[in-house]
C-alpha positions in Angstrom: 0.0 0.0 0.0 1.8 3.1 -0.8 0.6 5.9 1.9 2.6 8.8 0.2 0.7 12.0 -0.7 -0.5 11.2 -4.5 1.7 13.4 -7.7 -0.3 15.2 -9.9 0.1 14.5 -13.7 2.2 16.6 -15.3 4.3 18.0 -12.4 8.2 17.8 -12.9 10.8 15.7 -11.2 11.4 18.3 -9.0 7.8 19.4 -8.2 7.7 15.8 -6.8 11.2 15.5 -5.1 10.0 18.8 -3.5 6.2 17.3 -2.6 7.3 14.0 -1.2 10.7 14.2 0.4 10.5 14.5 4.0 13.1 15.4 6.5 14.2 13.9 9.5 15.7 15.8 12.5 18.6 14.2 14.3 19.3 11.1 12.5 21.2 9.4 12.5 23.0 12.1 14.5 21.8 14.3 16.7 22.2 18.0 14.5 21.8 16.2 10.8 18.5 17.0 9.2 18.2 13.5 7.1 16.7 13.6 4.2 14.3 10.7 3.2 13.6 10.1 -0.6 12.1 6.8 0.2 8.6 8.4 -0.4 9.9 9.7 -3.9 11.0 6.4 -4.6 7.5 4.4 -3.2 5.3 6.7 -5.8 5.4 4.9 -9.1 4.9 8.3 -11.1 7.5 10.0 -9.1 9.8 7.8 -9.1 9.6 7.1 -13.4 10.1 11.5 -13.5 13.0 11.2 -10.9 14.6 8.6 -13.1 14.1 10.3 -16.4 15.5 13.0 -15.3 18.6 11.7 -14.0 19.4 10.2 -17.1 18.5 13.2 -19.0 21.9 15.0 -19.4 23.6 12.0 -20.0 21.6 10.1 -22.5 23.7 7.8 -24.9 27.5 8.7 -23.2 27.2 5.8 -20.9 28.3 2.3 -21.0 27.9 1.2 -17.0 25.8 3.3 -14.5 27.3 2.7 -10.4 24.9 3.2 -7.7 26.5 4.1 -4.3 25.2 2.0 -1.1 21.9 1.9 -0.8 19.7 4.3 -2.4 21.9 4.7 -5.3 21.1 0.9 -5.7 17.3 1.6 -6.8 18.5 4.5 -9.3 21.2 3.1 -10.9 19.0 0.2 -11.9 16.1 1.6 -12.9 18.3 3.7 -15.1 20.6 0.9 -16.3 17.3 -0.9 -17.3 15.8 2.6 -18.6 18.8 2.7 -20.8 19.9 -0.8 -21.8 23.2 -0.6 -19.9 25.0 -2.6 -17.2 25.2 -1.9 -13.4 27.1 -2.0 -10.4 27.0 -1.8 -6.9 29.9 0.9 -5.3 29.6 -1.3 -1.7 30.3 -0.5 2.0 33.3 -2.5 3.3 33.2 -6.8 3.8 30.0 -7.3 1.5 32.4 -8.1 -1.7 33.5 -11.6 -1.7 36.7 -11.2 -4.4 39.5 -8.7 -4.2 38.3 -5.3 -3.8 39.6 -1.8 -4.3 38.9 0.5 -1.8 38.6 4.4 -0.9 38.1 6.1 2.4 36.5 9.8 2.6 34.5 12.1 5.0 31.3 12.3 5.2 28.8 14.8 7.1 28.9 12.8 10.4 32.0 10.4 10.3 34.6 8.8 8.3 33.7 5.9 5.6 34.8 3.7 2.7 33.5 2.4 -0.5 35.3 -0.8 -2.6 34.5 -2.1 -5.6 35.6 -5.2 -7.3 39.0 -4.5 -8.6 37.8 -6.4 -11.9 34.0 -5.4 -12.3 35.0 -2.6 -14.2 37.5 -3.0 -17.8 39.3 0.2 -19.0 38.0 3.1 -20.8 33.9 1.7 -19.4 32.3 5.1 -19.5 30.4 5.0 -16.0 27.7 7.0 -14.7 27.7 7.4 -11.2 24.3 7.8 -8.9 23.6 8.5 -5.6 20.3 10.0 -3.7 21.7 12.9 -2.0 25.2 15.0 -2.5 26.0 16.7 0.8 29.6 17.2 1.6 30.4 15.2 -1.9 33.2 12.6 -0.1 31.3 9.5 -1.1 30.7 10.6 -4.8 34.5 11.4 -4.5 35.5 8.0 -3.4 33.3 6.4 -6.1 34.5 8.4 -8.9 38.3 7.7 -7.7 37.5 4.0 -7.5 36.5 3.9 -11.2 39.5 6.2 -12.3 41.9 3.6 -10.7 40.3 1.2 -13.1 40.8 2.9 -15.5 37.3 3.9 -16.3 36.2 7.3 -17.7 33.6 8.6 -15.4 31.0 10.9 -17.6 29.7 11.8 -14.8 27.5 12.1 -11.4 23.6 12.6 -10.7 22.2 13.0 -7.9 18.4 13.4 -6.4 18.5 16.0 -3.9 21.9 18.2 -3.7 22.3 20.2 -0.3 24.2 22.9 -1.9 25.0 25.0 1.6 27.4 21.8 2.2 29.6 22.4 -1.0 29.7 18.8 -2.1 29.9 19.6 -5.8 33.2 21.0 -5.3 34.8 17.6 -4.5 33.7 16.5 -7.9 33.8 19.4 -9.9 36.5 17.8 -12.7 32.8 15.7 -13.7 29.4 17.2 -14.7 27.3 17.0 -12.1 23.4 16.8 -12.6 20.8 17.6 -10.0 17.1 17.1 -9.6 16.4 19.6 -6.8 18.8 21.9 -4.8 18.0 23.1 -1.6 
């Protein structure tokens, strides 16, 4: 049963990202104001806008789209299938059973690392890289190193809700960076 608050035909992407996300004071940290794009993603019609929209910019320059642990999971496939492509998981540490690479960054709250296999990805792939939110922009940092130490050519990042006061985009600024809403 989906209980979000129903999108009117013909709204954009961001009409709907701005309807349906809700935030969440203090999580997972007392001071962070979370944002939760799981109603976005629970709404069939939002969810189809978010996704053609994310794929917009980038339409025909990708050979592999990455979704970063966990929400980028649910975009990067629906785009992958959207688009005929392949897709990968960029995982938190010990859920990869064969030799990893591995990055460490800073996030909002803490420290963190994301690995992907070390042969998932063949030179020159031209990856796409998705996550839900960009806040500080360390984790779409460490994703787009990973695939650079493969060898891949990252065309570039996308991103649902982009919390601009943090500066995130700076960290990434070498790769276009699309945005559904920024706030």
């Amino acid at each position: 049963m989906n209980n979000s608050v129903p999108t009117l035909p013909g709204t954009t992407a961001q009409d709907q990202v701005q309807q349906l996300c809700l935030t969440v004071q203090d999580f997972p940290r007392p001071g962070i104001s979370f944002r939760d794009l799981t109603p976005v993603f629970s709404d069939g019609p939002a969810f189809r806008a978010v996704i053609d929209d994310l794929v917009k910019p980038f339409t025909g320059t990708f050979d592999l789209v990455a979704g970063i642990e966990a929400r980028g999971f649910l975009l990067a496939a629906a785009v992958a299938y959207a688009t005929g492509t392949g897709v990968l998981a960029v995982r938190k540490p010990g859920k990869l059973p064969r030799p990893v690479l591995s990055e460490s960054y800073s996030l909002e709250y803490g420290e963190a690392k994301l690995e992907i296999h070390q042969d998932d990805v063949a030179p020159g792939t031209r990856v796409l890289v998705l996550d839900d939110v960009l806040a500080t922009g360390g984790t779409l940092a460490a994703a787009t190193a990973l695939f650079e130490a493969c060898g891949a050519q990252v065309v570039g990042c996308a991103v649902v809700l982009e919390l601009t006061e943090l500066q995130g985009r700076l960290k990434v600024q070498q790769y276009p960076v699309h945005t559904v809403v920024a706030s």
